[in-house]
Every structure is written in structure tokens, then in C-alpha cells.
VMD Tcl script that builds the backbone (N, CA, C; Angstrom):
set m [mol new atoms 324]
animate dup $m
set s [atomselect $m all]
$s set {name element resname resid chain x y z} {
  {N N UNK 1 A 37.959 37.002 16.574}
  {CA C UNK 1 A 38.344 35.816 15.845}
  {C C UNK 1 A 37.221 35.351 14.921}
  {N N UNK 2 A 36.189 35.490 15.194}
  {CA C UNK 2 A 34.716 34.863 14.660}
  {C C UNK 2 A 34.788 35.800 13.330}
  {N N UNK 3 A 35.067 37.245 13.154}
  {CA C UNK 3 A 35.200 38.008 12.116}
  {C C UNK 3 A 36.111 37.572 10.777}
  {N N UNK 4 A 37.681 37.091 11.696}
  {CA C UNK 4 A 38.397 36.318 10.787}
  {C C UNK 4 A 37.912 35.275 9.790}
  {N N UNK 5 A 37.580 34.505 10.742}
  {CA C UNK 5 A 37.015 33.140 10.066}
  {C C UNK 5 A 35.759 32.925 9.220}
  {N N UNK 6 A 34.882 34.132 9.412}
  {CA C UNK 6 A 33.640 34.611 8.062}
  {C C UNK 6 A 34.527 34.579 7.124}
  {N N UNK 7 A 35.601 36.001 6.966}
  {CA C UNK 7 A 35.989 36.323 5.957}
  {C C UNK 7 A 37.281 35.290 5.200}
  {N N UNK 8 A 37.826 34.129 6.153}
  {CA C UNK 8 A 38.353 33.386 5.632}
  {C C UNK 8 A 37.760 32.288 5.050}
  {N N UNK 9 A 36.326 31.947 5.152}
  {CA C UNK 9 A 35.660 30.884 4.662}
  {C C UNK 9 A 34.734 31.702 3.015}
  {N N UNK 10 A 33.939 33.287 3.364}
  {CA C UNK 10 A 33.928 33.352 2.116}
  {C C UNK 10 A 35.193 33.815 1.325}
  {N N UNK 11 A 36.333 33.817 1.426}
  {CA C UNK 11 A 37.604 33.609 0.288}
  {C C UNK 11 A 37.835 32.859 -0.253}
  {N N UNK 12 A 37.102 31.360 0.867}
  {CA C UNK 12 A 37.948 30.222 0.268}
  {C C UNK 12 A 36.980 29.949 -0.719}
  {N N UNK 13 A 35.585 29.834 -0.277}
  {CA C UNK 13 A 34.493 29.925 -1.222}
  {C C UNK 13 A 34.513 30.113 -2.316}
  {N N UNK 14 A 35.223 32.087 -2.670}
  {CA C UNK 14 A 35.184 32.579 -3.463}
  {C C UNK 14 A 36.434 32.179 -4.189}
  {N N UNK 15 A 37.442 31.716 -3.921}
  {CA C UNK 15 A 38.508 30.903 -4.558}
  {C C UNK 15 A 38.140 29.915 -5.417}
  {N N UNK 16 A 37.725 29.407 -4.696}
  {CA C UNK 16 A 37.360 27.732 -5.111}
  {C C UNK 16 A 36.452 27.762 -6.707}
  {N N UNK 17 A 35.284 29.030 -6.056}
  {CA C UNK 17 A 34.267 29.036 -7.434}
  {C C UNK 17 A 35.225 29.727 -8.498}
  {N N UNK 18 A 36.138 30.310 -8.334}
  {CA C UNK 18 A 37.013 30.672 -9.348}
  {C C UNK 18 A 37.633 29.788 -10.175}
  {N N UNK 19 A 38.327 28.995 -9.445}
  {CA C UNK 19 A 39.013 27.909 -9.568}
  {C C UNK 19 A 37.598 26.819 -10.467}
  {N N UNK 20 A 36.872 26.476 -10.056}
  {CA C UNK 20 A 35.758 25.628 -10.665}
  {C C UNK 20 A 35.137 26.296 -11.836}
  {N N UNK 21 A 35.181 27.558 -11.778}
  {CA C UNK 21 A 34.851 28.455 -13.339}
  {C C UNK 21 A 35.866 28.299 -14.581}
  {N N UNK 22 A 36.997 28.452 -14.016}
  {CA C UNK 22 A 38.051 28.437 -15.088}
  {C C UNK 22 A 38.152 26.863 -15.475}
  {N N UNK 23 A 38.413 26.177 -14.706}
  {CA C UNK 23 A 38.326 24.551 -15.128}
  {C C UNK 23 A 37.096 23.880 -15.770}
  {N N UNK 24 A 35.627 24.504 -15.774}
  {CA C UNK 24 A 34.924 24.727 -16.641}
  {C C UNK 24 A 35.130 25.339 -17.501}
  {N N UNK 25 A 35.627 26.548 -18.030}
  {CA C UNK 25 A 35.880 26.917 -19.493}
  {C C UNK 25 A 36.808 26.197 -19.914}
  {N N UNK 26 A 37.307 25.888 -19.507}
  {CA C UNK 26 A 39.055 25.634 -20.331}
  {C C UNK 26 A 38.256 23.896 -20.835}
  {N N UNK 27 A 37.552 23.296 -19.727}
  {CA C UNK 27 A 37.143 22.469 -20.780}
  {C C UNK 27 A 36.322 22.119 -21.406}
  {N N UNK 28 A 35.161 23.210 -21.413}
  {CA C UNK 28 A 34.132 23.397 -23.024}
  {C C UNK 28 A 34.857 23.749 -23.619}
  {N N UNK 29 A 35.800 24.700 -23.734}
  {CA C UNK 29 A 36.730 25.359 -25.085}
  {C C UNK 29 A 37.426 23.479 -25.386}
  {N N UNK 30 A 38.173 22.844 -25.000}
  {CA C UNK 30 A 38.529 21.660 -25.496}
  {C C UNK 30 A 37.590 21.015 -25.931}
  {N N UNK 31 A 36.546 20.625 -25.678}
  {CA C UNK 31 A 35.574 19.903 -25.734}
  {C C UNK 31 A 34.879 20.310 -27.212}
  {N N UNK 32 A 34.977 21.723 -26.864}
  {CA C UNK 32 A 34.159 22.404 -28.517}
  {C C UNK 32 A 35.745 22.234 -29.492}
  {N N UNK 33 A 36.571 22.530 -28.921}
  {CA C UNK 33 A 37.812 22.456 -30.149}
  {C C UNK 33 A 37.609 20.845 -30.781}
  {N N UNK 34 A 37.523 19.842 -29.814}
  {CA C UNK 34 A 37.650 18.548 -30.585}
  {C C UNK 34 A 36.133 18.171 -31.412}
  {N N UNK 35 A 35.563 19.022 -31.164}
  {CA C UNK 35 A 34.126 18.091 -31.956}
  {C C UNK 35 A 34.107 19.657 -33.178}
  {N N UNK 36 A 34.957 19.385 -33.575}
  {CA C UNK 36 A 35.266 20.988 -34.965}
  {C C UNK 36 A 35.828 19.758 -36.053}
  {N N UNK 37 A 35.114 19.591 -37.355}
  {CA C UNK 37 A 35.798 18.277 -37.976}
  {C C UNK 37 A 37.161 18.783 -38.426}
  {N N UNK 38 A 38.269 17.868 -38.758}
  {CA C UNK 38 A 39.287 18.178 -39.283}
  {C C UNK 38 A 39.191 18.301 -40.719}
  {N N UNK 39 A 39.842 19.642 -40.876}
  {CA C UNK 39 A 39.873 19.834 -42.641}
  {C C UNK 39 A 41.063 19.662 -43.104}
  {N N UNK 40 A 41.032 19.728 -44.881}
  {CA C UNK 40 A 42.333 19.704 -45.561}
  {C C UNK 40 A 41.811 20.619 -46.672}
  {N N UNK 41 A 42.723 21.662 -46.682}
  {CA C UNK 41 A 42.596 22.303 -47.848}
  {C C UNK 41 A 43.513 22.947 -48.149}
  {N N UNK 42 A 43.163 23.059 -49.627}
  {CA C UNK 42 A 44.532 23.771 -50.154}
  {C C UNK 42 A 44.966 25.464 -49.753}
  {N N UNK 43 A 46.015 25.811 -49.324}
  {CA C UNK 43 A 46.722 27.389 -49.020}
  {C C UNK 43 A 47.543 27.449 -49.417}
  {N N UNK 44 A 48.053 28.544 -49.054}
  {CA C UNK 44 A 49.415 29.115 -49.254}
  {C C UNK 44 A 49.947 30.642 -48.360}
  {N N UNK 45 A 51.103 29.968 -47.692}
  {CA C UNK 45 A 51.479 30.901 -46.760}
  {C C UNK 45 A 52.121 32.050 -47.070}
  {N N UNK 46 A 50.895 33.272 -46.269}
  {CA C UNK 46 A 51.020 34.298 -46.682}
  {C C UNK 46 A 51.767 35.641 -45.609}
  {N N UNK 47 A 51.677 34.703 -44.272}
  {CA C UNK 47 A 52.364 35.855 -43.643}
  {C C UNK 47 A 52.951 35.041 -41.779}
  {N N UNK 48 A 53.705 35.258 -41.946}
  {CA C UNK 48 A 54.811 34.765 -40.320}
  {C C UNK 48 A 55.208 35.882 -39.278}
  {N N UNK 49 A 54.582 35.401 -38.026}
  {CA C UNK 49 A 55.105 36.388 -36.901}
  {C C UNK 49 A 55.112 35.443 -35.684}
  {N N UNK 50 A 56.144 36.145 -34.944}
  {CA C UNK 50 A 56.483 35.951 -33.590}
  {C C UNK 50 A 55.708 36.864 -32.653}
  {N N UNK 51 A 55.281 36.010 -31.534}
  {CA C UNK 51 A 54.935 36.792 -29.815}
  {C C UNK 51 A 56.017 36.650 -28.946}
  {N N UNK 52 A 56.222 37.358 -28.506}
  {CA C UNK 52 A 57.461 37.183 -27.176}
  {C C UNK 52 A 56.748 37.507 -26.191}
  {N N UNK 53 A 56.595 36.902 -25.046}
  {CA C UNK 53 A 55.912 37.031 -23.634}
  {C C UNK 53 A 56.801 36.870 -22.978}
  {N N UNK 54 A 56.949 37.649 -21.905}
  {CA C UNK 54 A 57.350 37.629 -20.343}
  {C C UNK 54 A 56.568 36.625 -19.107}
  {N N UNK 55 A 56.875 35.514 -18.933}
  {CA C UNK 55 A 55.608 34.657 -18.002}
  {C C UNK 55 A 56.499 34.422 -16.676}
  {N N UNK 56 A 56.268 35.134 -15.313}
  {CA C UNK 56 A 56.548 34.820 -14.360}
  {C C UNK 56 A 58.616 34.396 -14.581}
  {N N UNK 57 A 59.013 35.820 -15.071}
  {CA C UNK 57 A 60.366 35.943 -15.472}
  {C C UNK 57 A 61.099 35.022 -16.770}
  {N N UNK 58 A 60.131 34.135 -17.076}
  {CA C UNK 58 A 60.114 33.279 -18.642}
  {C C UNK 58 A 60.200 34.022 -19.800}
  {N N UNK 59 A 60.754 33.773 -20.654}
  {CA C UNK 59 A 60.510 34.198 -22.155}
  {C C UNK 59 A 59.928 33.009 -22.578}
  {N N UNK 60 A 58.536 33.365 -23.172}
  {CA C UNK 60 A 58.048 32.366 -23.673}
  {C C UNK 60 A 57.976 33.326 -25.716}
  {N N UNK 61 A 58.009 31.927 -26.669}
  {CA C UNK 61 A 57.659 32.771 -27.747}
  {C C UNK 61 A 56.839 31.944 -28.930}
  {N N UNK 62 A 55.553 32.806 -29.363}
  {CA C UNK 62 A 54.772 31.970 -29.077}
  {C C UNK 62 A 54.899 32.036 -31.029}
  {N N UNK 63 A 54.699 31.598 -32.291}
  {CA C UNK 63 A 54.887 31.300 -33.248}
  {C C UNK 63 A 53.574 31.349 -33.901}
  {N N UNK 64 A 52.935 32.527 -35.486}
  {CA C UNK 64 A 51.796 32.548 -36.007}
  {C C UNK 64 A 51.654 32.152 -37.079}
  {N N UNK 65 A 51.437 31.719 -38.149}
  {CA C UNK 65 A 50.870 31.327 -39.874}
  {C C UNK 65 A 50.366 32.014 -40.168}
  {N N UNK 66 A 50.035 32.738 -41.409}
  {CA C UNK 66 A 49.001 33.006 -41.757}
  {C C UNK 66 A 48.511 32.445 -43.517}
  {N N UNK 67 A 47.373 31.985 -43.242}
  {CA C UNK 67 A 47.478 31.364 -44.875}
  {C C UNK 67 A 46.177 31.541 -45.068}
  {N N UNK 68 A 46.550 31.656 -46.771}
  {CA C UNK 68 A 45.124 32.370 -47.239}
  {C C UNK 68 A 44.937 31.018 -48.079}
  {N N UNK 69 A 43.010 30.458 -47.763}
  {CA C UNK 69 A 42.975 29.592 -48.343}
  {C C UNK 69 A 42.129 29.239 -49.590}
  {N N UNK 70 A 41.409 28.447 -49.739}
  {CA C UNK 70 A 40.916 28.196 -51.119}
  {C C UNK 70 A 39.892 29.585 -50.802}
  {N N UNK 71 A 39.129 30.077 -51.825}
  {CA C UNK 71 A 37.884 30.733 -51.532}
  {C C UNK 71 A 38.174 32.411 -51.150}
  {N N UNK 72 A 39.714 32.342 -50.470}
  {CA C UNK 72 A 40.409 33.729 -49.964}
  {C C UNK 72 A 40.358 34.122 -48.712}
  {N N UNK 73 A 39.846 32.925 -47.920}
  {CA C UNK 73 A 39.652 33.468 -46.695}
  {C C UNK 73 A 41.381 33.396 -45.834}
  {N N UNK 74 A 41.171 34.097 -44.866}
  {CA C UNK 74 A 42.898 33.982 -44.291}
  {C C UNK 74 A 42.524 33.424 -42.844}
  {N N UNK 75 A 43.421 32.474 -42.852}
  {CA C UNK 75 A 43.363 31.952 -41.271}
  {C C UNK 75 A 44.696 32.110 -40.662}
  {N N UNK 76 A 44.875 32.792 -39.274}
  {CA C UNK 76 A 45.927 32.547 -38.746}
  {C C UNK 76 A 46.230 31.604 -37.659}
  {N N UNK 77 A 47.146 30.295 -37.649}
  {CA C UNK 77 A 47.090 29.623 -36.457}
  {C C UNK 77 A 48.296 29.184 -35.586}
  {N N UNK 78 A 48.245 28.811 -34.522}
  {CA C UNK 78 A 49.776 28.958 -33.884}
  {C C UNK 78 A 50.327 27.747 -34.228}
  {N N UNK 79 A 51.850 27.717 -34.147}
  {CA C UNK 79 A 52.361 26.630 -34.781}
  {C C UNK 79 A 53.402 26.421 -34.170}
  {N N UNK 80 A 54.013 25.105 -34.083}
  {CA C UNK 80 A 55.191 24.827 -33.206}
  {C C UNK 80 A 56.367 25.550 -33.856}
  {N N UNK 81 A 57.848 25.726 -33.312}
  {CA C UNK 81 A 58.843 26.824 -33.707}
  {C C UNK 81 A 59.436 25.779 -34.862}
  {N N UNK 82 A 59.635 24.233 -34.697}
  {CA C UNK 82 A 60.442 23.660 -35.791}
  {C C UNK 82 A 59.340 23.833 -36.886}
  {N N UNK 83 A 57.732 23.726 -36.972}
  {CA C UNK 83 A 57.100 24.058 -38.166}
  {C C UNK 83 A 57.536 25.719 -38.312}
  {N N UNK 84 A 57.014 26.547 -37.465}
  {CA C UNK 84 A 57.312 28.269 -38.190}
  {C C UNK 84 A 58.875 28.168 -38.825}
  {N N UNK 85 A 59.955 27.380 -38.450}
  {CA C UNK 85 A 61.081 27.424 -39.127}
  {C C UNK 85 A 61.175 27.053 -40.846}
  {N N UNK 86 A 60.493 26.083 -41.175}
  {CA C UNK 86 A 59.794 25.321 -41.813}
  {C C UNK 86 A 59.237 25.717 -43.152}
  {N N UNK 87 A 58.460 26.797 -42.541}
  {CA C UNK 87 A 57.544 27.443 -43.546}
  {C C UNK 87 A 57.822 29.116 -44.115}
  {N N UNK 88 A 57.720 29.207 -45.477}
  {CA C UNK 88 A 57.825 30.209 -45.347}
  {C C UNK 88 A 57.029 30.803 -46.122}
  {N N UNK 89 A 57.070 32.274 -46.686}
  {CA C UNK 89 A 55.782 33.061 -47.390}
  {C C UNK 89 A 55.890 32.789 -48.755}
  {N N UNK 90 A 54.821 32.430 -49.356}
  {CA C UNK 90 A 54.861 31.815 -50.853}
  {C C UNK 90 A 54.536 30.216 -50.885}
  {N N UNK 91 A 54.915 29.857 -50.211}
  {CA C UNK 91 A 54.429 28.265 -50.110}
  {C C UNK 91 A 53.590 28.040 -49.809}
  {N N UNK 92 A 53.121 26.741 -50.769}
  {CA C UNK 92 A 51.400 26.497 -51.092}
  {C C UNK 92 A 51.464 24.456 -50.944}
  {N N UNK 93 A 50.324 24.422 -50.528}
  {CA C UNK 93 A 50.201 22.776 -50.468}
  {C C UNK 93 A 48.864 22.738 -49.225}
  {N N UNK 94 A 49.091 21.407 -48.748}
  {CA C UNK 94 A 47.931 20.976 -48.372}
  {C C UNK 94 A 47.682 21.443 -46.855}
  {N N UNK 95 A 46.594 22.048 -46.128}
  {CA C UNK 95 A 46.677 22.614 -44.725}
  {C C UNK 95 A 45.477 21.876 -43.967}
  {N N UNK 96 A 46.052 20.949 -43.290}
  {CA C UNK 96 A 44.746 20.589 -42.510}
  {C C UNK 96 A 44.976 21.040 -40.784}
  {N N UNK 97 A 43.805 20.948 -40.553}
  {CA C UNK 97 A 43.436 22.025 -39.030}
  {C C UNK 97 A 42.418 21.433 -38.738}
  {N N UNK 98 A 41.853 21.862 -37.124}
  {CA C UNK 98 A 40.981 21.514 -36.971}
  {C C UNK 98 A 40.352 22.521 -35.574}
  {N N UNK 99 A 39.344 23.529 -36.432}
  {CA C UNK 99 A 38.941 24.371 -35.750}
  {C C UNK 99 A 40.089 25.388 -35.987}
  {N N UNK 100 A 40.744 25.903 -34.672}
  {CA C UNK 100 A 41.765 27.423 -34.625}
  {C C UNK 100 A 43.176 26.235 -34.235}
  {N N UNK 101 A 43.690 25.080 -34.697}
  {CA C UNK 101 A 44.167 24.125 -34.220}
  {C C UNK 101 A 45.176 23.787 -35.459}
  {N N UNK 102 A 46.584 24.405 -35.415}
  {CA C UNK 102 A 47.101 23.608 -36.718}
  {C C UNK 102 A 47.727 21.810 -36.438}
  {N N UNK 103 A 47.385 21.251 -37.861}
  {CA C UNK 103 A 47.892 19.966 -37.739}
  {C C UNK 103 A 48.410 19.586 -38.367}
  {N N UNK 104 A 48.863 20.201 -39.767}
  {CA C UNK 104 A 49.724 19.628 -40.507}
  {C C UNK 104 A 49.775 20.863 -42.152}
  {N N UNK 105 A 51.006 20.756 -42.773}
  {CA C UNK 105 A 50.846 21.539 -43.926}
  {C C UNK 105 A 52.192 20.579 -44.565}
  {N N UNK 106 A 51.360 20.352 -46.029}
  {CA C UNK 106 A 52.059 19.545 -46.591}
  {C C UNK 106 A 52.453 20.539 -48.459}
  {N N UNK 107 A 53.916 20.819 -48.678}
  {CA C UNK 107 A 53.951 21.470 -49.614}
  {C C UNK 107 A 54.295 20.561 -50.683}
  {N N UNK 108 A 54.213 21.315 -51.693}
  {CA C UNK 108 A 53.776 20.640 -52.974}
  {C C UNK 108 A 55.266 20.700 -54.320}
}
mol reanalyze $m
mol bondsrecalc $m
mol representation Tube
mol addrep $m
């Protein structure tokens, strides 16, 4: 019994620090996403795709942008399904974000 209970206390251990690792990243990644200033600049959308995932028998589907912006650089960011409906390739106007974070695209 004494064997059991080693190996059930370092699991839980080793659980736990798992559990306390991931809940540390997940919130420096928030933490660094919100202190990223919000921009606005001008684009124009240059390319649209879908992810389809399987999650624990779910279809999840996850929605991309891609817009090339002032200067030529291309950013791709995820976007809710009524915006990807929304938008399409050729359209240009105002794109503000913040960090890898879309927040708004306003066409012209």
C-alpha cells in the first residue's frame, strides 16, 4: 500500500505542476496580448480560409483574414464567422488589431 500512495502523491504533484504551468502561460500570453498597442491601418483583404477541427466529437470551425497592409506586409488573423461572412477578397478600408487580435475592419 505504502508503494501506491508514493506513486499517487508524485502524480498528483506532477498534475498539479502541469496544471500551474499551463495557467501560467495562457496568462503571460494574455497579459503580453493586452499590453501590444492597438493599431489602425489601412489594408485590403487579400485572402479567406476556413479550419475545421474535430474537438472531443465537436466540429469546431475556426475562420482566417488575410490582409496585406500599408508597407506590404501580410497579416493573417482569426475572425468571428459573421465578420469572415462579411468580408471578402479585394476589399480595402480601415484594419485595426491589436497584436495577432482582430478588432475591427472598416470598408471604404
Amino acid at each position: 500500500m505504502e508503494l501506491f500512495e508514493i506513486n499517487f502523491l508524485i502524480m498528483s504533484i506532477f498534475g498539479i505542476a502541469i496544471f500551474v504551468t499551463m495557467f501560467v502561460l495562457i496568462f503571460s500570453q494574455i497579459k503580453k496580448q493586452k499590453n501590444q498597442p492597438k493599431l489602425m491601418v489601412y489594408a485590403t483583404v487579400i485572402g479567406k480560409r476556413e479550419d475545421h477541427r474535430r474537438i472531443d466529437h465537436n466540429r469546431h470551425t475556426y475562420y482566417y483574414v488575410t490582409f496585406k497592409v500599408e508597407g506590404g506586409d501580410r497579416i493573417e488573423l482569426v475572425v468571428n464567422g459573421s465578420e469572415y461572412g462579411l468580408l471578402f477578397e479585394g476589399d480595402s478600408g480601415k484594419l485595426t488589431f491589436q497584436g495577432n487580435v482582430f478588432i475591427d475592419f472598416q470598408t471604404e
